[in-house]
gemmi code that builds the backbone of each chain (N, CA, C; Angstrom):
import gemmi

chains = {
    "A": [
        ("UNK", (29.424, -212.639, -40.585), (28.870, -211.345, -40.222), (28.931, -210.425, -41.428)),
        ("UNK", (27.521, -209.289, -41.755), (27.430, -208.465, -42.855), (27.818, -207.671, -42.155)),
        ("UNK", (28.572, -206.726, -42.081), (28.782, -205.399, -41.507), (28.145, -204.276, -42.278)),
        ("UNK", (27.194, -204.451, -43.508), (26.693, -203.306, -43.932), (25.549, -203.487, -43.570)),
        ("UNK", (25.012, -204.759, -43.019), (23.566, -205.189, -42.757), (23.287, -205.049, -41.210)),
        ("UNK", (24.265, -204.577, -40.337), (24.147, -204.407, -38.900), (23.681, -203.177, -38.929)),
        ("UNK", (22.738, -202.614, -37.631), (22.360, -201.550, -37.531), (23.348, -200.358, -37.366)),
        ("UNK", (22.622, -199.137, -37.242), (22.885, -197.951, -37.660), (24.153, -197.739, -36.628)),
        ("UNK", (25.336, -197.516, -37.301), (26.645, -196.994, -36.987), (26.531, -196.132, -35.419)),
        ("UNK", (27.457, -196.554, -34.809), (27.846, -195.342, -33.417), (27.866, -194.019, -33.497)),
        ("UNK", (27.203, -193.560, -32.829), (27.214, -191.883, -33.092), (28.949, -191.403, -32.970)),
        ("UNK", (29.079, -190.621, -33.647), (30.549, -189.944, -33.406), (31.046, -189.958, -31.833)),
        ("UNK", (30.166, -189.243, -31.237), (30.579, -189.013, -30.128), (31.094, -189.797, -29.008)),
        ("UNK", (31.265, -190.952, -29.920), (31.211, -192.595, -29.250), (32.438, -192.861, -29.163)),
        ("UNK", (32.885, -191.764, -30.501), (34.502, -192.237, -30.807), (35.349, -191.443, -29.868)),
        ("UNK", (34.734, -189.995, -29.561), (35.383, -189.062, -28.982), (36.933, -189.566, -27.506)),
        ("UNK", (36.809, -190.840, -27.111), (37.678, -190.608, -26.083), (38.625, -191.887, -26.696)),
        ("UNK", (38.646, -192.272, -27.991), (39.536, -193.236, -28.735), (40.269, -192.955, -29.696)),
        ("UNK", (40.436, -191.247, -29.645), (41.263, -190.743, -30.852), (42.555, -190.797, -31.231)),
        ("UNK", (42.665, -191.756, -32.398), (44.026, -192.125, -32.423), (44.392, -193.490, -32.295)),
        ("UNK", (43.387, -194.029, -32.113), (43.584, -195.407, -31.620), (42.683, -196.605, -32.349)),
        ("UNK", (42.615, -197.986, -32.443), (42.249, -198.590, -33.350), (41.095, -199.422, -31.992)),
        ("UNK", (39.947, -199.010, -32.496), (38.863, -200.139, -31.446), (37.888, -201.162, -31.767)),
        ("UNK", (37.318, -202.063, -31.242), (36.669, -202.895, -31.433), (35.180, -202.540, -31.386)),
        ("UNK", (34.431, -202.553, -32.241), (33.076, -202.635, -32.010), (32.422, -203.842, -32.148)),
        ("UNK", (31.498, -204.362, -30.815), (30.656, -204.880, -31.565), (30.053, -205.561, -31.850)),
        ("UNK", (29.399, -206.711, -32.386), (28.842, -206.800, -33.774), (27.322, -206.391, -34.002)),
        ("UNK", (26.800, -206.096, -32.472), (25.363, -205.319, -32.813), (25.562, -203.821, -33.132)),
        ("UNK", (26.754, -203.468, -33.094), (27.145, -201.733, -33.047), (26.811, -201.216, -31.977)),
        ("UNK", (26.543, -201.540, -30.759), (25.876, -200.754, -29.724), (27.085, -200.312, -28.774)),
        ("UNK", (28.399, -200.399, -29.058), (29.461, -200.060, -28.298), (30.846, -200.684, -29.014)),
        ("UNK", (31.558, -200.087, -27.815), (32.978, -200.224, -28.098), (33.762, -200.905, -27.175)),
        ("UNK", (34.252, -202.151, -27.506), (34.248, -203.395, -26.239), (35.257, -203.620, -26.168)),
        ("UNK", (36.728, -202.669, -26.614), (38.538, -202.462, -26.454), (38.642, -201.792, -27.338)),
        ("UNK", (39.791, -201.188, -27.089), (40.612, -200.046, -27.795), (42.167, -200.533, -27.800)),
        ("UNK", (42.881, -199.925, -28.600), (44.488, -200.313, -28.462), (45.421, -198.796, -29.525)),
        ("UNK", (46.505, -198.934, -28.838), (46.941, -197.762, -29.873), (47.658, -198.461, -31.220)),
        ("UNK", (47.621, -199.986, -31.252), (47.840, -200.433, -33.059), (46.733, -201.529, -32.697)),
        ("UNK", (46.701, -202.015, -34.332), (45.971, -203.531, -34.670), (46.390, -204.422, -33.669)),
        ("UNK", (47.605, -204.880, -33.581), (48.613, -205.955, -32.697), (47.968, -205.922, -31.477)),
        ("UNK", (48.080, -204.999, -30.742), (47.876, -204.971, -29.641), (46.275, -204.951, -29.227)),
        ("UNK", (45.336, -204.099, -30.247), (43.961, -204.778, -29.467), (43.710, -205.812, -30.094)),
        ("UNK", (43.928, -206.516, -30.975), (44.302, -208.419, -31.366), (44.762, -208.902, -29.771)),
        ("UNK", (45.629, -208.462, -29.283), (45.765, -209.028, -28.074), (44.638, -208.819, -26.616)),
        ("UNK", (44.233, -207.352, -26.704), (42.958, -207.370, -25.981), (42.008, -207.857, -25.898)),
        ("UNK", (41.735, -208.095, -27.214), (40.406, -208.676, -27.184), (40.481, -210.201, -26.867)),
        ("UNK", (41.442, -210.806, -27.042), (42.580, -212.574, -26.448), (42.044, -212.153, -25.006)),
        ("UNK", (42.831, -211.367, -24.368), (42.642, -211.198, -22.794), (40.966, -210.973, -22.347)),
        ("UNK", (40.039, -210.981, -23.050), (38.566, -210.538, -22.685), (37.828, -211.282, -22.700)),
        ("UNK", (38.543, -212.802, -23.798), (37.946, -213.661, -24.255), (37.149, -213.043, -25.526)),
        ("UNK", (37.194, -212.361, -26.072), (36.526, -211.926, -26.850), (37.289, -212.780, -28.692)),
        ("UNK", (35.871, -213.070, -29.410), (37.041, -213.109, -30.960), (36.536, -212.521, -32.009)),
        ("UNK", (37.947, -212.110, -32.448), (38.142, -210.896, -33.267), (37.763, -210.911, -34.656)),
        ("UNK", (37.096, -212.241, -34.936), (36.325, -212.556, -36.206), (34.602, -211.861, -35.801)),
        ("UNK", (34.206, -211.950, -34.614), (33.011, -211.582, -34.363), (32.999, -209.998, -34.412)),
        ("UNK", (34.044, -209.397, -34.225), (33.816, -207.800, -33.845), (33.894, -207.021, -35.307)),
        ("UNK", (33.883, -205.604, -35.081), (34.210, -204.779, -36.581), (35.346, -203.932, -36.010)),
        ("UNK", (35.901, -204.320, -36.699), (37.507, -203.002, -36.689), (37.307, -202.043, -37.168)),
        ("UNK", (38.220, -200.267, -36.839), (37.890, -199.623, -36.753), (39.125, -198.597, -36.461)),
        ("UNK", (39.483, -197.625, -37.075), (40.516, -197.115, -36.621), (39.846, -195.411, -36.412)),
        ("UNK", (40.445, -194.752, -34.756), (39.745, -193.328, -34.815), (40.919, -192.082, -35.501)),
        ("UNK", (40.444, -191.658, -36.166), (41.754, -190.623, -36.566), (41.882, -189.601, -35.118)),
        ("UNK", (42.993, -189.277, -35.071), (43.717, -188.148, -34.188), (43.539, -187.016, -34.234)),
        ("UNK", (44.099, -186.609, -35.216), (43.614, -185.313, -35.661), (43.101, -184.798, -37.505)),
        ("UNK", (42.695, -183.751, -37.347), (42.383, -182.973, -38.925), (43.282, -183.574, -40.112)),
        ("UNK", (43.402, -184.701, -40.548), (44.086, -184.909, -41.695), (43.258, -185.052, -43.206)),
        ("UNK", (44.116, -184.152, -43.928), (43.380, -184.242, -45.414), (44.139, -185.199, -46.187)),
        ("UNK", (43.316, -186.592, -46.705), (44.032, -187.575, -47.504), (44.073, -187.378, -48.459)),
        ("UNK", (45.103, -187.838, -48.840), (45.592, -187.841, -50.609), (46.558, -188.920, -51.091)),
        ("UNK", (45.672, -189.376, -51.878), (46.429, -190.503, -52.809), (48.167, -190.627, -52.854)),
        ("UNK", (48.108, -189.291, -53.738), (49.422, -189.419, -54.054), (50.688, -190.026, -53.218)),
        ("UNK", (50.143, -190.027, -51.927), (51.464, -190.277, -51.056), (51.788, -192.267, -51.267)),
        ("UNK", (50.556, -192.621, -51.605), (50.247, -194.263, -52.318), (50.892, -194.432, -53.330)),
        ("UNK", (51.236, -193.839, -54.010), (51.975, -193.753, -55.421), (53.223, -195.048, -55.087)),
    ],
    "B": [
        ("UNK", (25.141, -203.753, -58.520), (26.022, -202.690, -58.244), (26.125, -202.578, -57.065)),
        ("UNK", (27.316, -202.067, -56.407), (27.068, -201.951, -55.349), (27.234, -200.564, -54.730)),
        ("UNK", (26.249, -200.252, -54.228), (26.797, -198.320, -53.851), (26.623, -198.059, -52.603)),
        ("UNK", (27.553, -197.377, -52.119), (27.985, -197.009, -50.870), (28.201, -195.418, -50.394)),
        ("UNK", (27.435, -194.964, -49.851), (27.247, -193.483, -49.483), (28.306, -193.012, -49.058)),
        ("UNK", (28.993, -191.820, -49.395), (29.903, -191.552, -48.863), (29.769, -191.049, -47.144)),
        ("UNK", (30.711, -191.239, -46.333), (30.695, -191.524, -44.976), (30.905, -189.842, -44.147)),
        ("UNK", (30.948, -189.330, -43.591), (31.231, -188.024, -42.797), (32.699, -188.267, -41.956)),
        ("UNK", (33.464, -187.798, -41.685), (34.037, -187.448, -41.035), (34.636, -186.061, -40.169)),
        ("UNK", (34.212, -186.133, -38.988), (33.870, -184.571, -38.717), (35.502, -184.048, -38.326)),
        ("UNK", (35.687, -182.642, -38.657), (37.099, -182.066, -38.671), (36.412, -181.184, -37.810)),
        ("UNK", (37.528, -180.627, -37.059), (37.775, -179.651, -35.926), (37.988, -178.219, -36.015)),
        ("UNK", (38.701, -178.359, -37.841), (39.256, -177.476, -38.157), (39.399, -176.969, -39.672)),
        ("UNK", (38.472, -177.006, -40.182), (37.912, -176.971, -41.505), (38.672, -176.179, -42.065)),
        ("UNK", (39.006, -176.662, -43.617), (40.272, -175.676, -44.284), (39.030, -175.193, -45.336)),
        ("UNK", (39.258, -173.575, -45.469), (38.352, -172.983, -46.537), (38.006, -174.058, -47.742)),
        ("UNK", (38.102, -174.667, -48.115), (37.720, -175.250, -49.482), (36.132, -176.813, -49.419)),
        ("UNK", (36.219, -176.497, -47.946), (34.499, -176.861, -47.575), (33.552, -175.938, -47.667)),
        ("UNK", (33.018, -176.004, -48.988), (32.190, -175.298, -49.212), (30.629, -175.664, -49.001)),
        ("UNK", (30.149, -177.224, -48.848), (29.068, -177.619, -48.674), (29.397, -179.017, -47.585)),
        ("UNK", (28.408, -179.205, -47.065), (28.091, -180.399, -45.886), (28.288, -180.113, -44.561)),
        ("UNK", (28.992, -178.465, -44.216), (29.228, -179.049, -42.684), (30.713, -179.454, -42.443)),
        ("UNK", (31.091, -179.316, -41.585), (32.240, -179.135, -40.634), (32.709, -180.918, -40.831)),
        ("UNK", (32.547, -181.479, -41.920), (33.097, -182.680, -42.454), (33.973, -182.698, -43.553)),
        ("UNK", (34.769, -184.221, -43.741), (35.186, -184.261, -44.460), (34.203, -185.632, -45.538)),
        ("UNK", (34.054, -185.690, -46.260), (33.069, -186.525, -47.305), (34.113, -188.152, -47.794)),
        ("UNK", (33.650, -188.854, -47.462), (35.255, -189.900, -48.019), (34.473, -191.132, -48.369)),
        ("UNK", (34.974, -192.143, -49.431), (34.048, -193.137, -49.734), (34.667, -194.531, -49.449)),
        ("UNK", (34.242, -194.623, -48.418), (34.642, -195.487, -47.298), (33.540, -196.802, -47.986)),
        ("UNK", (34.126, -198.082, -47.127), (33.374, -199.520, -47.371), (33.354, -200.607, -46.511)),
        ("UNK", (32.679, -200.917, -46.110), (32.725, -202.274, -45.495), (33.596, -202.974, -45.686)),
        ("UNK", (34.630, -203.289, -45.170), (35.515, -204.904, -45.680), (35.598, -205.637, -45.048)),
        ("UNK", (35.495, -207.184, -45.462), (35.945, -207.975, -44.862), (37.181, -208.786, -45.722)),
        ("UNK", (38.062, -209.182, -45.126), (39.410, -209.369, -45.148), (39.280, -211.131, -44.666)),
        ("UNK", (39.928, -212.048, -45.679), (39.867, -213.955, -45.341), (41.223, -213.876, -45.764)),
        ("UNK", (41.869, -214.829, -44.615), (42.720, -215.424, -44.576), (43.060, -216.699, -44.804)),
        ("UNK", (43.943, -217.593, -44.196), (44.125, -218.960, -44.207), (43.042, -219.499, -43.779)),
        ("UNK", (42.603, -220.801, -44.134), (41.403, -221.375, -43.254), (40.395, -220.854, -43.558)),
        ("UNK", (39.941, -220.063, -44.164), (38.481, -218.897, -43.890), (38.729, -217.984, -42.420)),
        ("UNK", (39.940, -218.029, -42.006), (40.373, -216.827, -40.963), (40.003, -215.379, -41.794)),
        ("UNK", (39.048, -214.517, -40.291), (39.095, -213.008, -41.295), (38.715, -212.232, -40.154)),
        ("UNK", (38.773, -210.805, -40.651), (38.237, -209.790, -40.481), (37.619, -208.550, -40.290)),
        ("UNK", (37.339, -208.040, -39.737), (35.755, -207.107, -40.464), (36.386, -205.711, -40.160)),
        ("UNK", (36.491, -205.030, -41.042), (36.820, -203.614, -41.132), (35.768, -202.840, -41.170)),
        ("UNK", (35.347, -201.813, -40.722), (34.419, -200.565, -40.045), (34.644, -199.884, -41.802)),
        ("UNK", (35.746, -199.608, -41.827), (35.861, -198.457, -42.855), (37.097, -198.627, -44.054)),
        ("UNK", (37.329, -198.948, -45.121), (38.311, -198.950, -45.650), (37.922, -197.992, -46.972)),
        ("UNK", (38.784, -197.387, -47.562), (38.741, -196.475, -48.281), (38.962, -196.640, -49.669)),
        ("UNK", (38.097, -196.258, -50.505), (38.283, -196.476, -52.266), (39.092, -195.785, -52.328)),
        ("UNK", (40.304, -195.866, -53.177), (41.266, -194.567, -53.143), (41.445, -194.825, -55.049)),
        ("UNK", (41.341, -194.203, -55.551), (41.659, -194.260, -57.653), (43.365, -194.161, -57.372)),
        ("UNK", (43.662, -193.614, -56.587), (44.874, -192.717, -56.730), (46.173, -193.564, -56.215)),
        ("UNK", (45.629, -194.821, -55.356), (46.576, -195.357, -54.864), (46.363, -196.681, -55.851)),
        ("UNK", (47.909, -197.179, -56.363), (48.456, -198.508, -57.121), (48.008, -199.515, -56.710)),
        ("UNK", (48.314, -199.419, -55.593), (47.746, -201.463, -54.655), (46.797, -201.163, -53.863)),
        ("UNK", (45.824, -202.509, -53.372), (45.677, -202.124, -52.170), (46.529, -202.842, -51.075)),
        ("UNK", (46.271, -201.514, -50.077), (47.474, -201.807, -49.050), (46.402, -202.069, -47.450)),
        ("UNK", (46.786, -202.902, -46.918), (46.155, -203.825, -45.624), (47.675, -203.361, -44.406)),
        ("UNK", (46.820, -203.466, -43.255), (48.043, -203.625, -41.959), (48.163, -204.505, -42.204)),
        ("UNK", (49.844, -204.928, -41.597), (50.883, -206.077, -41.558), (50.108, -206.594, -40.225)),
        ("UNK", (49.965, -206.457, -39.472), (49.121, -206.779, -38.759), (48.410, -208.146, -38.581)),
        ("UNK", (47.736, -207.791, -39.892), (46.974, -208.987, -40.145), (47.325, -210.106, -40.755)),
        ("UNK", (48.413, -209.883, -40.985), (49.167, -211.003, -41.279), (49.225, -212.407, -41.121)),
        ("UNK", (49.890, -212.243, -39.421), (49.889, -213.742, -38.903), (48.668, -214.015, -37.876)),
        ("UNK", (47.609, -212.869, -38.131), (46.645, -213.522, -37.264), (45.529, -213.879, -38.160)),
        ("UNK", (45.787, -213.655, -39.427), (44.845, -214.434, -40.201), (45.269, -215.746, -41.172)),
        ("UNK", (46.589, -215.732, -40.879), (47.546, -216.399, -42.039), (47.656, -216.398, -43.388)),
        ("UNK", (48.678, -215.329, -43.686), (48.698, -214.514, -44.852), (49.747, -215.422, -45.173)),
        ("UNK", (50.310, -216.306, -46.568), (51.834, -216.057, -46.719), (52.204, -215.143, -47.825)),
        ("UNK", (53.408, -214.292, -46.979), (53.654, -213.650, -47.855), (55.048, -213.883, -48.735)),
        ("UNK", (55.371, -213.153, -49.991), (55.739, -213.444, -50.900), (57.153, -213.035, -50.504)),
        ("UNK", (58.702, -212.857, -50.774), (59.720, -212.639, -50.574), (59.660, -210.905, -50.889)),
        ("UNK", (60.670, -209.936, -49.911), (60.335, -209.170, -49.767), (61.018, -208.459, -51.347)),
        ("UNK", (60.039, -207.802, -52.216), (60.409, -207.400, -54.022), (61.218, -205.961, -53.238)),
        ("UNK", (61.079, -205.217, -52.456), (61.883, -203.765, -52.336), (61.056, -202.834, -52.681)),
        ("UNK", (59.882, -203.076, -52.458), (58.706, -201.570, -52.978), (58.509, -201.462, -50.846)),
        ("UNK", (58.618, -200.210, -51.737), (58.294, -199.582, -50.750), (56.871, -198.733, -50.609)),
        ("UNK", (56.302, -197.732, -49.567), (55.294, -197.091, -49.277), (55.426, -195.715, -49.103)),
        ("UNK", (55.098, -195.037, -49.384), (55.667, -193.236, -48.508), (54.908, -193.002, -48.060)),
        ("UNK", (54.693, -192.649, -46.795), (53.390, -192.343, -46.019), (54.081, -191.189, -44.833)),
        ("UNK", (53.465, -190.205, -45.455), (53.863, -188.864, -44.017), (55.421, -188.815, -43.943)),
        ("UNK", (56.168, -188.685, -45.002), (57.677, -188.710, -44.894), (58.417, -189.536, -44.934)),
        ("UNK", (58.129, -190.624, -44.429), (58.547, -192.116, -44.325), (58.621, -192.953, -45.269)),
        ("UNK", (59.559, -193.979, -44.967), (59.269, -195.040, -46.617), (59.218, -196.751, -45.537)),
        ("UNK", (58.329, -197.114, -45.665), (57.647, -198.165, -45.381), (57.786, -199.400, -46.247)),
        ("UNK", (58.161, -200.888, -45.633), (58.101, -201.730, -46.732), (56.848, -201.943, -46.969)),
        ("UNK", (57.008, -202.701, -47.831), (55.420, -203.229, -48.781), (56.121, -205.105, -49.126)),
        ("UNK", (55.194, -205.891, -48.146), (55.179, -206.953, -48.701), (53.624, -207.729, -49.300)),
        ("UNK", (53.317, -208.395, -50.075), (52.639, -209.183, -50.648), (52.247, -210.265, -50.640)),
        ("UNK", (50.897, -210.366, -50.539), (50.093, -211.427, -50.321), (49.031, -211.640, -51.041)),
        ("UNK", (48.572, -213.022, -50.777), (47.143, -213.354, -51.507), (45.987, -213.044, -50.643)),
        ("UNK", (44.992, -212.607, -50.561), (44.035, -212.362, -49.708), (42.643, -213.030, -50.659)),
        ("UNK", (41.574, -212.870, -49.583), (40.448, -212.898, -50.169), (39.561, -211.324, -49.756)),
        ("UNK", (39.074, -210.451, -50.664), (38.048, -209.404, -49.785), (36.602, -209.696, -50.596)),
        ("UNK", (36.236, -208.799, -48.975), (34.511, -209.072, -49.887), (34.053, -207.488, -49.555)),
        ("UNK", (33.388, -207.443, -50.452), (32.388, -206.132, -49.967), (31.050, -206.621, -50.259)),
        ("UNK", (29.878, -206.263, -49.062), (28.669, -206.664, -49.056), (27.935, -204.905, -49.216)),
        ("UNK", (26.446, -205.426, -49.755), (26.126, -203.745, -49.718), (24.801, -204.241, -49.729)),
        ("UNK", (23.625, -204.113, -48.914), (22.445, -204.759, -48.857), (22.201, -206.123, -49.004)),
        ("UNK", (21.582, -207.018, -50.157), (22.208, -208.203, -50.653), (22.400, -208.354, -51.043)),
        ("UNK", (23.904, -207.164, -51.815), (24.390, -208.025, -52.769), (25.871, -208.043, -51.985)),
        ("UNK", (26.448, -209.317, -52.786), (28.117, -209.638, -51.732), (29.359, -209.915, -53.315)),
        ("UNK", (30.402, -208.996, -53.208), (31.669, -209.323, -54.310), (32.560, -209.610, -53.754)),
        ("UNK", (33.164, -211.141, -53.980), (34.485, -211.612, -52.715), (35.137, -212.657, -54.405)),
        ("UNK", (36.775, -211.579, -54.113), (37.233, -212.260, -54.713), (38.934, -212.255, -54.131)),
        ("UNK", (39.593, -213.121, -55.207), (41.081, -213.497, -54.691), (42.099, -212.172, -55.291)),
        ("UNK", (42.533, -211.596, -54.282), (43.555, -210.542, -54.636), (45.016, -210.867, -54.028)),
        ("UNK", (45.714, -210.217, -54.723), (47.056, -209.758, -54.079), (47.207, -208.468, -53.833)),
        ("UNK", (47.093, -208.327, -52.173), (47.440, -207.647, -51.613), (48.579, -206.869, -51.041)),
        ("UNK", (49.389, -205.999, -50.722), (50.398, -205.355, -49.861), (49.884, -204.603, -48.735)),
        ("UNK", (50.573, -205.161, -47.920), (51.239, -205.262, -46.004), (52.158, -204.318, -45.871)),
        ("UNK", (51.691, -203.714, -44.971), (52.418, -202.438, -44.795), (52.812, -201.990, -43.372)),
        ("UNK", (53.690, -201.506, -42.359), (53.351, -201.294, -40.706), (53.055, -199.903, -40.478)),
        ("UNK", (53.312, -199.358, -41.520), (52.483, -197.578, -42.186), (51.344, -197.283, -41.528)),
        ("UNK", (51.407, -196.137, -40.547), (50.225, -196.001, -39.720), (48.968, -195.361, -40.251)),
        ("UNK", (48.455, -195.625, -41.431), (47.544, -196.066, -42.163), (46.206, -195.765, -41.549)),
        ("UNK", (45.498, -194.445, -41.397), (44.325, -195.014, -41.137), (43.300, -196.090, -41.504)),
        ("UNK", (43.153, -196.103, -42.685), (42.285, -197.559, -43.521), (43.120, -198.109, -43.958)),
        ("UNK", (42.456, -199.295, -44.021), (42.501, -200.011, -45.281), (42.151, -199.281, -46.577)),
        ("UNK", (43.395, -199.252, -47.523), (42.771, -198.672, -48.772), (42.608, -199.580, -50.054)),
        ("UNK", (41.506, -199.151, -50.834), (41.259, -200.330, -52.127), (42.125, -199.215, -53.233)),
        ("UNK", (43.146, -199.922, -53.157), (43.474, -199.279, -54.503), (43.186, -199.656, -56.031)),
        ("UNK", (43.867, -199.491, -57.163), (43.743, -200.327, -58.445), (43.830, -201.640, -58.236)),
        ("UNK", (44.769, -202.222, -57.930), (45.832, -203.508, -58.142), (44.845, -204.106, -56.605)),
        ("UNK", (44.231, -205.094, -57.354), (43.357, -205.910, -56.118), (42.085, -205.219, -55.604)),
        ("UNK", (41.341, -204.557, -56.197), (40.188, -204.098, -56.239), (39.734, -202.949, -57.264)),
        ("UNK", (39.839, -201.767, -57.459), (39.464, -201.114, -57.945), (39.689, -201.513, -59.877)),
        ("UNK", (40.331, -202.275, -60.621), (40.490, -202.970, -61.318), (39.913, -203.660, -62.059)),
        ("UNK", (39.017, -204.108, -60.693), (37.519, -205.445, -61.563), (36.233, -204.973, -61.201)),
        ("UNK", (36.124, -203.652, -60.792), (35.003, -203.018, -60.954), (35.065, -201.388, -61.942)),
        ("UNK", (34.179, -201.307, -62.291), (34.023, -200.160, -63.331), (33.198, -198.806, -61.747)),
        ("UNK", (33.742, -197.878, -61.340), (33.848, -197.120, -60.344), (33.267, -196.033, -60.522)),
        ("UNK", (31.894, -195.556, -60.114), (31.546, -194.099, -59.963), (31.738, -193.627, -58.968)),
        ("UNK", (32.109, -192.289, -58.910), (32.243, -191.803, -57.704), (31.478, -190.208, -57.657)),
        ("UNK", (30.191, -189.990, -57.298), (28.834, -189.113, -57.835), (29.361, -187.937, -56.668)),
        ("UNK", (30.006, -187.284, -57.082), (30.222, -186.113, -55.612), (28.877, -185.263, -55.342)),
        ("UNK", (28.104, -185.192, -56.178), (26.597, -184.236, -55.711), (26.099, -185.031, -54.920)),
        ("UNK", (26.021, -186.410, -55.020), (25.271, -187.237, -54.747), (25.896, -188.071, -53.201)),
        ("UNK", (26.996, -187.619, -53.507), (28.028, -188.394, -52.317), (27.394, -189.912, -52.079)),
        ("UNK", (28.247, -190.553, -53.562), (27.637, -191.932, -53.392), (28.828, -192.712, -54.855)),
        ("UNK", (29.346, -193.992, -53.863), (30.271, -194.493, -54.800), (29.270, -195.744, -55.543)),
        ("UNK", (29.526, -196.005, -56.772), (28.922, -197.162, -56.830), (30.469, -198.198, -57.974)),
        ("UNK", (29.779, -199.406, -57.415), (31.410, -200.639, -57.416), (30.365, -201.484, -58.490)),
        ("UNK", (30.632, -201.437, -59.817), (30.042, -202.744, -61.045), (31.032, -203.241, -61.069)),
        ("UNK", (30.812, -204.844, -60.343), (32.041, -205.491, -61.192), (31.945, -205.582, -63.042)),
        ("UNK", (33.401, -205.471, -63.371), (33.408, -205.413, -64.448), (33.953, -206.985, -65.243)),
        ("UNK", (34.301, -206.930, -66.606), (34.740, -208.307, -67.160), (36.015, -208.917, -66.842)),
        ("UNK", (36.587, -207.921, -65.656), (37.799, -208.360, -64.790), (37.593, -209.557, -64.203)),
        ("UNK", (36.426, -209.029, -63.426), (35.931, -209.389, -61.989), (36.522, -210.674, -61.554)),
        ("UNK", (37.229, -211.594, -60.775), (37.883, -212.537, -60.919), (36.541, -213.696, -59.549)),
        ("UNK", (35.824, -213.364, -58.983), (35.669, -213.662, -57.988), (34.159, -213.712, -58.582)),
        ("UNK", (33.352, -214.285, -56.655), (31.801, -214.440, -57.029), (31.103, -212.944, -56.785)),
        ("UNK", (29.758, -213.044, -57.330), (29.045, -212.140, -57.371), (27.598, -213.203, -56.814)),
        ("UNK", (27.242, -212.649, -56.159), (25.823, -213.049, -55.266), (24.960, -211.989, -54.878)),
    ],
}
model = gemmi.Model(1)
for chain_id, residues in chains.items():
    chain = gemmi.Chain(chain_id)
    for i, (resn, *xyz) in enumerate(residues, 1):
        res = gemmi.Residue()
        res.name, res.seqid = resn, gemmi.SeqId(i, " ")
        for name, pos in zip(("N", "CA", "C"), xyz):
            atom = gemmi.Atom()
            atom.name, atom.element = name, gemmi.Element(name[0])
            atom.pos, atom.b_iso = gemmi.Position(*pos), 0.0
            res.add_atom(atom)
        chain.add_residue(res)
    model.add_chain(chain)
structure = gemmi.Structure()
structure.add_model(model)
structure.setup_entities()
């Protein structure tokens, strides 16, 4: 799977009720097919759905207003 | 080359120093895909060019569901939001695709359980073997691999 060659990205508003949380899209982009509050655990959702996690695009929603900065990588 | 538009991220709460685009934040985000053991992998939405960060750093996560081995733990650590986080090390494979063109090569990576929004490409295992613009008028990164480059180019 190209993930830059799949169509046009989820509207934001898609993300709106997954904030904070890491979800599965996918691979036509037309939705969001589990959510989990870490990696681990929707790795395990998507097990329980039958779903595999080589086919989907990962995705993490931020929570709130954070301004990134390198430095803390140092 | 490969160039990648920088991505939007919309804030709630805009700190004065957005002066152009809109109630966003501008970030130069990438496609990744992430190979493991076997040709085990997978596909990241968004991971982040960062100049500023040393390694790149991946969830631990992905570890044993792609089969990473990792290296004995060296004592580096991470600081992330106050915290100090281990950092262990691995071999990975990443690729970044950008229309048709595709750069997948063999890195060593650091694993982290650091609640991390992205994946970030730091120096050390990506940013390294490409020569890096980053066009802020233009809000557009572009990735040349350079005479580093350790991996294929297609």
């Amino acid at each position: 799977m190209n993930p830059k060659t799949l169509p046009t990205p989820l509207p934001e508003e898609a993300y709106a009720a997954y904030r904070g949380k890491w979800v599965a899209i996918s691979a036509d982009r037309t939705k969001i097919i589990a959510a989990a509050d870490g990696l681990d655990a929707l790795e395990d959702r998507l097990a329980a759905i039958g779903q595999d996690p080589e086919k989907v695009i990962l995705d993490r929603v931020e929570d709130e207003d954070t301004l990134l900065g390198g430095a803390e990588l140092l | 080359m490969l160039q990648f538009p920088y991505q939007p991220v919309p804030t709630t709460h805009a700190p004065p120093s957005i002066r152009f685009g809109g109630l966003v934040h501008w970030r130069p985000f990438v496609p990744l895909t992430v190979f493991g053991a076997h040709g085990r992998s997978r596909h990241f939405q968004r991971a982040l060019l960062d100049p500023g960060a040393d390694d790149t750093v991946l969830p631990m996560a992905l570890v044993p569901r792609i089969g990473i081995s990792l290296q004995p733990d060296s004592g580096h650590r991470l600081h992330w939001r106050g915290q100090l986080y281990a950092l262990r090390f691995g071999d990975v494979d990443l690729e970044l695709t950008e229309g048709g063109s595709l750069c997948r090569w063999t890195a060593m990576a650091a694993f982290s359980d650091a609640s991390i929004a992205y994946c970030i490409l730091g120096q050390r295992g990506c940013l390294e073997f490409f020569d890096a613009t980053f066009r802020g008028a233009g809000r557009l990164a572009e990735l040349a691999p350079n005479a580093n480059f350790p991996g294929t180019i297609v």
